[in-house]
C-alpha positions in Angstrom: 112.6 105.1 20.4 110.9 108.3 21.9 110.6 107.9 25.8 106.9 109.9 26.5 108.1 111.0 29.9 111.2 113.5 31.0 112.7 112.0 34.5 115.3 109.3 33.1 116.1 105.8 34.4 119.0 104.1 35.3 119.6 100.6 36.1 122.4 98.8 36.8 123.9 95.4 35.2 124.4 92.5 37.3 123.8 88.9 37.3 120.3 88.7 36.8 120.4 90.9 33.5 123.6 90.2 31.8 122.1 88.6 28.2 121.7 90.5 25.3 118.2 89.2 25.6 117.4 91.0 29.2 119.5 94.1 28.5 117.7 94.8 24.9 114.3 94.0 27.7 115.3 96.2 29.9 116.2 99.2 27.0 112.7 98.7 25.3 110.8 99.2 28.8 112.5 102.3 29.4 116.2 102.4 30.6 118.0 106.0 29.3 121.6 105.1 31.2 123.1 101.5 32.5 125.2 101.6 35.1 127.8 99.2 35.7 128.8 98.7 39.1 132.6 97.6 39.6 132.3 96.6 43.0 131.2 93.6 42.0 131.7 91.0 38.6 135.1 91.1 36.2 136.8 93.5 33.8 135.5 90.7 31.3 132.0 90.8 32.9 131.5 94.4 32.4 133.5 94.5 28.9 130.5 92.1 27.4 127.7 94.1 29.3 129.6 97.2 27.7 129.8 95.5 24.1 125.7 94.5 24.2 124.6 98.1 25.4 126.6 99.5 22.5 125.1 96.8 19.6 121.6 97.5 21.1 122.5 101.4 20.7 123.5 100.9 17.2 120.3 98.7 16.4 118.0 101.0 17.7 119.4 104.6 16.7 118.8 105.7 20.2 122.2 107.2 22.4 122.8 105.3 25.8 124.7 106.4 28.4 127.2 104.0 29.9 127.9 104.8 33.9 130.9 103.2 35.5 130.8 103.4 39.4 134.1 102.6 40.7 134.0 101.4 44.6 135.7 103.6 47.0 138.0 103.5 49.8 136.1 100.4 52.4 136.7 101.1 55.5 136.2 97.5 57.8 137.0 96.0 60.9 139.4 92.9 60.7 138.9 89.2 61.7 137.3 88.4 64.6 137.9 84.7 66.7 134.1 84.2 66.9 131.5 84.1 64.0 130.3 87.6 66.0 130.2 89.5 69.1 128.0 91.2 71.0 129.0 94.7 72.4 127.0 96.4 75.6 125.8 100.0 76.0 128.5 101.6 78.3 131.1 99.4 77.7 134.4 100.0 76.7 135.6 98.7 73.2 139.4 99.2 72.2 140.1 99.7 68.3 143.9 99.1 66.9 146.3 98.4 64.3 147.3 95.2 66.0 146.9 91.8 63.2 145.1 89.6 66.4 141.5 87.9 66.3 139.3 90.3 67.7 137.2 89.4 71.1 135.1 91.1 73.9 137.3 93.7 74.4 139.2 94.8 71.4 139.4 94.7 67.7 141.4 95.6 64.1 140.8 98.8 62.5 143.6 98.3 60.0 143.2 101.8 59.0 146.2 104.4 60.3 144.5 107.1 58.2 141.0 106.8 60.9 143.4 107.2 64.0 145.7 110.0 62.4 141.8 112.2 62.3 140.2 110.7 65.4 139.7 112.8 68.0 138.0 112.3 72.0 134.4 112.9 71.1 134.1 111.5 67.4 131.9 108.3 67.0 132.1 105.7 65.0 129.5 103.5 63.6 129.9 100.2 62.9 127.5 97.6 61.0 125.6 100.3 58.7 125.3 102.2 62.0 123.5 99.3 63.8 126.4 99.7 66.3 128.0 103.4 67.3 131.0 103.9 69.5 132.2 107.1 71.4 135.8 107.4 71.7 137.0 108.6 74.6 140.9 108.4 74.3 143.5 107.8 71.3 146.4 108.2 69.4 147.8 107.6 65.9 147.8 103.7 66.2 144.9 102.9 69.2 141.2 104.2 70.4 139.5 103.2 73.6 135.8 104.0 72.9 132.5 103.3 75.0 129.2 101.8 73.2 126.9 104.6 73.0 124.3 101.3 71.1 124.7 98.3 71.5 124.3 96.0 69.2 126.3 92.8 67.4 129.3 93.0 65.3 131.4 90.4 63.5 134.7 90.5 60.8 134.9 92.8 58.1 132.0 95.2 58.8 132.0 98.5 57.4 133.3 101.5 59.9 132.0 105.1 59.5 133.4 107.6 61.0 130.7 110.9 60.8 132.2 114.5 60.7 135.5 114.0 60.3 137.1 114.1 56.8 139.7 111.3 56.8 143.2 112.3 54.9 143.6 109.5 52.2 142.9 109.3 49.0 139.3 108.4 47.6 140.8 106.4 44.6 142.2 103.7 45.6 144.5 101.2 43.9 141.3 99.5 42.4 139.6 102.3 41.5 142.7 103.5 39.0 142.6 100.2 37.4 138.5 100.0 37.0 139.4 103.7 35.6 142.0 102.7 32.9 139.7 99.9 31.9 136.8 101.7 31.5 138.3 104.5 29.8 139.1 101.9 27.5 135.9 100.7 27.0 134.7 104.2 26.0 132.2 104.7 29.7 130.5 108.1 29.6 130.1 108.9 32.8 132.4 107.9 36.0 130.3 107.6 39.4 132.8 108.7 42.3 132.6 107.2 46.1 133.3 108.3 48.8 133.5 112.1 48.0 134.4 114.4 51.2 135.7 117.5 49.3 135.9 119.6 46.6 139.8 118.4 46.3 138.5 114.6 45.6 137.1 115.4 42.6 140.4 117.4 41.4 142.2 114.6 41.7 139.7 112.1 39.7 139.5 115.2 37.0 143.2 114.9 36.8 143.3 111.0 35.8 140.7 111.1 33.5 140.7 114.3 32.0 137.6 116.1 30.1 136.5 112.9 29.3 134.5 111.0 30.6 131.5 113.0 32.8 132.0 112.8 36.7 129.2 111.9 38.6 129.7 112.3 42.2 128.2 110.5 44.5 127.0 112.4 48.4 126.9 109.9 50.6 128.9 111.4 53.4 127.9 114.3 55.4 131.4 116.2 55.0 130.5 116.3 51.2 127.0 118.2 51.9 128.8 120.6 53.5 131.2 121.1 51.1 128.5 120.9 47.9 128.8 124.0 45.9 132.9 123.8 45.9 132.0 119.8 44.9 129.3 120.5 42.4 131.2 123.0 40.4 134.0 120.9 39.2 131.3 117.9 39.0 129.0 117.2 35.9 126.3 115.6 37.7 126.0 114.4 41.2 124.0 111.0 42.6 122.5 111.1 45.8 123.4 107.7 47.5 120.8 107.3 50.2 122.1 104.3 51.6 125.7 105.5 52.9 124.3 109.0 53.6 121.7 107.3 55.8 124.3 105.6 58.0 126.2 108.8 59.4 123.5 111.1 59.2 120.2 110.3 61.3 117.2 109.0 58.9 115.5 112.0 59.3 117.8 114.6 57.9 117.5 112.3 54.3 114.9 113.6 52.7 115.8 117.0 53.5 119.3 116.0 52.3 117.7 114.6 48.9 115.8 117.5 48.1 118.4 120.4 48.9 120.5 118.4 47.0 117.9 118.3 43.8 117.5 122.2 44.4 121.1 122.9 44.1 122.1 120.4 41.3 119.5 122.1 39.6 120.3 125.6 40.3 123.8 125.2 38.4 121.8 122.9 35.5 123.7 119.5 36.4 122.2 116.1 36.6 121.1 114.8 39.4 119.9 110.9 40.1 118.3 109.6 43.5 119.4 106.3 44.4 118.9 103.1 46.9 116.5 101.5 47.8 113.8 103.1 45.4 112.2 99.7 44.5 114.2 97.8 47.4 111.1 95.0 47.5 111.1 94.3 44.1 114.3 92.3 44.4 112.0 89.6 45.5 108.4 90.6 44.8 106.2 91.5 41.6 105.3 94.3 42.9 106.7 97.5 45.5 105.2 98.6 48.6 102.8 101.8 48.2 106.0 103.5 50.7 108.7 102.8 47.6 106.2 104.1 44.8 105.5 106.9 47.0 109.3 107.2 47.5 109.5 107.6 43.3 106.9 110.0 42.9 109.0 112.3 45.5 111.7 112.3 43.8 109.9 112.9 40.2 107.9 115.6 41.8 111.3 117.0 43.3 112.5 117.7 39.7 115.1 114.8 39.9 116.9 114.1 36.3 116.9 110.2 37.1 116.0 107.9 39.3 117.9 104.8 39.9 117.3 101.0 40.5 120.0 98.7 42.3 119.7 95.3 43.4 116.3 95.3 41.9 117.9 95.1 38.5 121.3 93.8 38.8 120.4 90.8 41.3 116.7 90.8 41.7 113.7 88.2 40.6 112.1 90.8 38.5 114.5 93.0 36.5 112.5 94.0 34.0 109.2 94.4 36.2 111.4 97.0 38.2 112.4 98.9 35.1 108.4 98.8 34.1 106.4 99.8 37.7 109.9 102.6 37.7 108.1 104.0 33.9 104.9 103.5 35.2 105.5 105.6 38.5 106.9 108.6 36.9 104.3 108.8 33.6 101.8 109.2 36.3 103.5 111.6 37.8 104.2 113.7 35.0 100.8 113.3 34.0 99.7 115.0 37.0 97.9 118.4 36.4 99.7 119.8 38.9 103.0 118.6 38.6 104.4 120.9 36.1 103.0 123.8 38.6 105.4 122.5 41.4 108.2 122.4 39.3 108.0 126.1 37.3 107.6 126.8 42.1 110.9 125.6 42.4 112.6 127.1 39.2 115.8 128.8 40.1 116.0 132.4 38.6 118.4 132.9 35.1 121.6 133.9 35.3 123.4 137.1 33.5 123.8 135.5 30.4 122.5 135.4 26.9 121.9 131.5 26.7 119.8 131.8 30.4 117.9 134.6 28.9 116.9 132.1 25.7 116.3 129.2 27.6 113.9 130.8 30.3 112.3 132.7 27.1 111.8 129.2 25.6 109.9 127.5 28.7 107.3 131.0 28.6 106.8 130.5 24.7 106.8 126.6 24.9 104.1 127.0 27.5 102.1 129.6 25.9 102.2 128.6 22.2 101.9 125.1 23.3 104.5 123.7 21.2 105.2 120.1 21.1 108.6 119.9 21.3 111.8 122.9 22.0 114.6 121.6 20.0 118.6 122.3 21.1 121.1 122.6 18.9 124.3 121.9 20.7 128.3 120.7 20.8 129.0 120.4 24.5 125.6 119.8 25.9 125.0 123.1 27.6 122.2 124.7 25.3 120.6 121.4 26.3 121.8 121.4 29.8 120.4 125.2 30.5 116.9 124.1 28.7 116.1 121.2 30.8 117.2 123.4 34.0 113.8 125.6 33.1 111.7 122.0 33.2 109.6 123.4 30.0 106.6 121.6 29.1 107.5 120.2 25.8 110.0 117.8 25.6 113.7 118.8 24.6 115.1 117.4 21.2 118.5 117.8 21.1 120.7 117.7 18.0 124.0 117.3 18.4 127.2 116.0 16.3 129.0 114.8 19.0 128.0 111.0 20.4 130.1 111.5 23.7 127.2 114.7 24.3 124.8 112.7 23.0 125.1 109.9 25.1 125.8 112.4 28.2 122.5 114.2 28.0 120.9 110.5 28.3 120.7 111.2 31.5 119.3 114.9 31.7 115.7 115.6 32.1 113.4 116.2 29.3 116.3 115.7 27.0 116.2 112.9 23.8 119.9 113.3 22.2 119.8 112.8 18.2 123.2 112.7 16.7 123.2 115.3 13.6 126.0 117.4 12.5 123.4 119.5 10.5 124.2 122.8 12.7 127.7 123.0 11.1 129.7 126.3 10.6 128.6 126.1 6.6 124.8 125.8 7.3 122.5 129.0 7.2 119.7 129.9 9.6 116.8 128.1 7.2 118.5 125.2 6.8 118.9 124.4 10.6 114.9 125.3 11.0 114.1 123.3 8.2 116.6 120.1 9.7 114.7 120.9 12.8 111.5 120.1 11.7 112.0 117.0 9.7 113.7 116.0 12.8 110.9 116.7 15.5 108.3 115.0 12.7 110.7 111.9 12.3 111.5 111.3 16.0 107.1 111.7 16.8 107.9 115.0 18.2 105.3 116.9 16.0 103.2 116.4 13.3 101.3 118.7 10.4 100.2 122.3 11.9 101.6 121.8 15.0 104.8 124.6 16.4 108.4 123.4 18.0 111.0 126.0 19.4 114.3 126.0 18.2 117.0 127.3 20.4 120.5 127.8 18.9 124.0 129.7 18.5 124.7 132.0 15.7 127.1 131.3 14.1 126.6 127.1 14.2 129.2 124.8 15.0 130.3 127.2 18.0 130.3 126.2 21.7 128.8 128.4 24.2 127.3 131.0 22.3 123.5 130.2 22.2 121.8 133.4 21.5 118.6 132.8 19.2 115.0 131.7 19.6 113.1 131.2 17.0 109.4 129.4 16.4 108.6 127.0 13.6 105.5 125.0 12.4 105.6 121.5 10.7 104.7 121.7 7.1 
């Protein structure tokens, strides 16, 4: 089950690909990571989706990794006594705690925690930031504010508030339950809304301990500024364009995405652009030449993943998406000049022997032209510190643990085989030899042809990768 291209995939479960029939579809064409989005379906729905993934993983002798995004704190305006409104540049809108039928004049924010961090001067954007308000005056339970753009807004649309980090609690009552559950199910990786500070991620660290991985997601601007402090005690982060688009203007995005991708790569940590990649394909065969363009950015940005949405949880063409999404980044990757851009943007090693092995091993993969550098690894990080050099050759990683396993499914460059081979008994010929019949059984290698084996003396030990050694296939 060899994937011949290094940027992952993931897509998430929904509706339109909940059978084992279009989940095994969707794994063949070339889904590393399923992500299953708990804003939406049951604890049952997601238990069977859970249950499938983890046959078709058994079946196929391939590690999948399992993402569980839990929804957030949402932040919405209360009823309204008409279907909608329609507010008027330079007039003044009052926002309260009061449970009355919103009109002309005035609505329900029933959110204290907005009012207790408001201050004359925020704005707040209303309607996916079709609608932004100015406040002018408040206090702990009101806000008089003056339409800065007009526009229409109606009951229960999302509020933003840019700038200002609210004081509550990014796991919300939901949130610890979708956690227990999918702790229960055995997730690999927990997707985090709504992240403002480094603090938020403490506290989701604290519920769920080491395990599973935390994948924040940026979609607020307080969180950018706040990303080193946020990345460290992270294990991956997802840049969620949609959110991040609303409270920062559309222009700042892409330069968002790809400081984002520098950083996350910098500290060798996952990173996975999302939202509207493929948003056409929902509805149509094919994407616009702007989405596939979209794609190759990110690819050519040294992204780990890219991810599909709608276009694979609710769309027409689930497994169409998952295809033109392959298609898109083989050609990049297959671009002469793509592996240039990448070793442009290569952050320099860090003091340590494993930085000093893994930049070695992208040189020697490039100039022996090996086929494949192979990790041996416990926690991921020999892997994690290879793919953060983007070598040529693809990265085989043996491993004995499945949770490592199925949490470098989404790294770059990296195909997981689960292999306690490297074991504290086993000497330095044995682990070559494993190696090899390894790189020649997964299609890795063949006859004649060299692999680069990176690995901790002595075996079995975390952290302590400090050889390099080169082999040929029999």
């Amino acid at each position: 089950m060899r994937r011949h291209r290094k940027a992952k995939i993931v897509a998430t479960l929904g509706p339109a690909s909940s059978s084992p029939e279009v989940i095994r579809q969707l794994f063949d064409t070339g889904v590393d990571v399923f992500r299953l989005n708990f804003s939406h379906g049951s604890h049952e729905d997601h238990k069977e989706r859970h249950r499938i993934i983890r046959e078709i993983e058994s079946e196929t002798g391939r590690p999948i990794g399992i993402l569980l995004d839990i929804q957030g704190p949402k932040l919405r305006l209360g009823e309204f006594s008409e279907k909608s409104i329609w507010l008027t540049e330079g007039c003044k809108f009052r926002l309260d705690m009061e449970q009355v039928p919103g009109d002309q004049n005035r609505a329900e924010l029933p959110h204290p925690e907005i009012f207790a961090a408001l201050k004359p001067g925020n704005e707040l954007l209303i309607n996916d930031g079709r609608v932004k308000l100015k406040v002018l005056e408040c206090d702990p339970s009101h806000a008089i504010t003056q339409v800065m753009v007009r526009g229409e807004i109606s009951s229960h649309k999302g509020v933003n508030v840019p700038g200002v980090i609210l004081p509550i609690s990014v796991i919300t009552e939901k949130d610890r339950e979708d956690i227990e559950y999918g702790l229960s199910l055995g997730v690999d990786w927990i997707a985090q809304s709504f992240v403002q500070q480094a603090s938020d991620v403490r506290e989701l660290r604290g519920l769920i301990g080491d395990q599973p991985s935390i994948m924040v997601k940026l979609e607020k601007p307080s969180a950018l500024e706040n990303l080193d402090q946020i990345l460290a005690l992270s294990d991956g982060a997802m840049v969620a364009r949609g959110d991040l688009g609303v409270e920062l203007p559309p222009e700042q995005v892409p330069v968002a995405q790809k400081e984002i991708i520098r950083r996350c790569r910098k500290v060798g940590k996952p990173v996975v652009i999302a939202t509207h990649m493929l948003d056409s394909m929902v509805h149509a065969p094919v994407p616009t030449r702007a989405e596939a363009s979209d794609v190759a950015t990110a690819v050519y940005d040294g992204a780990d993943a890219v991810m599909l949405s709608a276009e694979s949880a609710a769309g027409d063409y689930p497994v169409e998406s998952v295809l033109m999404m392959d298609n898109i980044i083989s050609a990049v990757e297959q671009d002469s000049l793509y592996g240039n851009i990448l070793d442009a943007q290569r952050p320099p090693p860090e003091n340590t022997a494993a930085d000093a092995i893994c930049n070695a091993l992208q040189s020697i993969t490039g100039i022996l032209s090996s086929t494949a550098t192979v990790t041996y690894t416990t926690s991921g990080s020999t892997s994690l510190r290879a793919a953060r050099e983007r070598p040529g050759a693809p990265i085989l990683s043996i491993t004995p643990e499945t949770d490592t396993a199925r949490y470098l499914s989404m790294a770059w460059g990296v195909h997981p085989v689960i292999l306690d081979v490297a074991n504290k008994d086993a000497d330095l010929l044995q682990v070559i030899d494993a190696a090899k019949q390894i790189a020649v059984r997964e299609e890795f290698a063949t006859s004649g042809q060299a692999i680069i084996v990176a690995a901790g003396i002595p075996f079995g030990i975390s952290g302590t990768t400090n050889s390099l050694h080169v082999a040929t296939i029999d």
